[in-house]
Phi, psi and omega in degrees: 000146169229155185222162197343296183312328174152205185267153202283160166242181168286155170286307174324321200254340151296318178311324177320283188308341170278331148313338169267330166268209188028324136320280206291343162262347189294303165317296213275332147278016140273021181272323174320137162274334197266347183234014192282334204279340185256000164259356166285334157302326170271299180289337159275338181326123174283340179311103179301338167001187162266126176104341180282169174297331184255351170283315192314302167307287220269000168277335214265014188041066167239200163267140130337305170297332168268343160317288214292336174301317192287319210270288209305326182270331158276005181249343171068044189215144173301135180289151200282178189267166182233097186301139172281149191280171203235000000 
Protein backbone atom coordinates (compact mmCIF):
# COMPACT_ATOMS: atom_id res chain seq x y z
CA UNK A 1 0.00 0.00 0.00
CA UNK A 2 1.11 3.50 -0.51
CA UNK A 3 0.00 6.72 0.92
CA UNK A 4 0.74 10.24 -0.43
CA UNK A 5 3.96 10.31 0.88
CA UNK A 6 5.52 7.17 -0.60
CA UNK A 7 4.98 3.47 0.26
CA UNK A 8 3.56 3.05 3.93
CA UNK A 9 5.98 1.23 6.51
CA UNK A 10 5.35 -1.06 9.70
CA UNK A 11 5.84 0.50 12.76
CA UNK A 12 8.70 -1.72 13.34
CA UNK A 13 10.48 -0.55 10.35
CA UNK A 14 9.68 2.70 11.30
CA UNK A 15 11.33 2.57 14.81
CA UNK A 16 14.29 0.70 12.62
CA UNK A 17 14.78 3.64 10.79
CA UNK A 18 14.76 6.23 13.69
CA UNK A 19 17.46 4.02 15.18
CA UNK A 20 19.41 4.36 12.32
CA UNK A 21 19.38 8.39 11.88
CA UNK A 22 20.27 8.21 15.91
CA UNK A 23 23.27 5.98 14.75
CA UNK A 24 24.03 8.04 11.75
CA UNK A 25 24.18 11.71 13.67
CA UNK A 26 25.88 9.91 16.42
CA UNK A 27 28.50 9.12 13.23
CA UNK A 28 28.43 13.01 12.36
CA UNK A 29 29.41 14.11 15.74
CA UNK A 30 32.12 12.86 15.66
CA UNK A 31 33.39 14.64 13.33
CA UNK A 32 32.35 17.63 15.15
CA UNK A 33 34.87 19.35 17.85
CA UNK A 34 31.90 20.81 19.51
CA UNK A 35 29.97 17.47 19.63
CA UNK A 36 32.61 14.69 19.41
CA UNK A 37 33.60 14.51 23.18
CA UNK A 38 29.48 13.67 24.47
CA UNK A 39 29.36 11.40 21.50
CA UNK A 40 32.26 9.57 22.41
CA UNK A 41 30.64 9.40 25.65
CA UNK A 42 27.80 7.68 24.01
CA UNK A 43 29.37 5.36 21.91
CA UNK A 44 31.61 3.92 24.87
CA UNK A 45 28.60 4.06 27.33
CA UNK A 46 28.24 0.47 29.05
CA UNK A 47 24.29 1.93 29.77
CA UNK A 48 21.81 -0.59 28.47
CA UNK A 49 18.85 1.94 28.59
CA UNK A 50 16.45 3.09 26.15
CA UNK A 51 18.52 5.49 23.84
CA UNK A 52 22.18 4.08 24.61
CA UNK A 53 24.43 2.82 22.22
CA UNK A 54 24.25 -0.79 23.31
CA UNK A 55 20.16 -0.90 23.16
CA UNK A 56 20.47 0.92 19.65
CA UNK A 57 22.96 -2.59 18.36
CA UNK A 58 20.67 -4.67 20.01
CA UNK A 59 17.35 -3.45 18.18
CA UNK A 60 19.31 -3.11 15.22
CA UNK A 61 20.57 -7.21 16.04
CA UNK A 62 24.07 -6.11 16.03
CA UNK A 63 26.97 -6.61 18.92
CA UNK A 64 27.51 -3.67 20.31
CA UNK A 65 31.31 -4.39 20.33
CA UNK A 66 31.71 -5.10 16.63
CA UNK A 67 29.17 -2.03 15.74
CA UNK A 68 31.36 0.14 17.56
CA UNK A 69 34.48 -1.56 16.36
CA UNK A 70 33.26 -1.61 13.07
CA UNK A 71 32.06 2.45 13.11
CA UNK A 72 35.74 3.60 14.93
CA UNK A 73 37.64 1.85 12.27
CA UNK A 74 35.86 2.87 9.47
CA UNK A 75 36.48 6.49 10.69
CA UNK A 76 40.25 5.51 11.06
CA UNK A 77 40.01 6.66 14.69
CA UNK A 78 41.16 4.71 17.82
CA UNK A 79 38.25 3.00 19.62
CA UNK A 80 37.36 4.83 22.56
CA UNK A 81 38.57 2.64 25.91
CA UNK A 82 35.70 1.36 27.69
CA UNK A 83 34.68 2.19 31.39
CA UNK A 84 34.34 -0.57 33.68
CA UNK A 85 31.14 -0.52 35.16
CA UNK A 86 31.49 0.04 39.12
Amino acid sequence: MHTASGPSTTEGEAELSLWVAVLEQAIADLANPKTREPALLWFRSTRKGIGSFIFLADTLNQCPNKLRRQIFTSLRQPIPCMRLAA
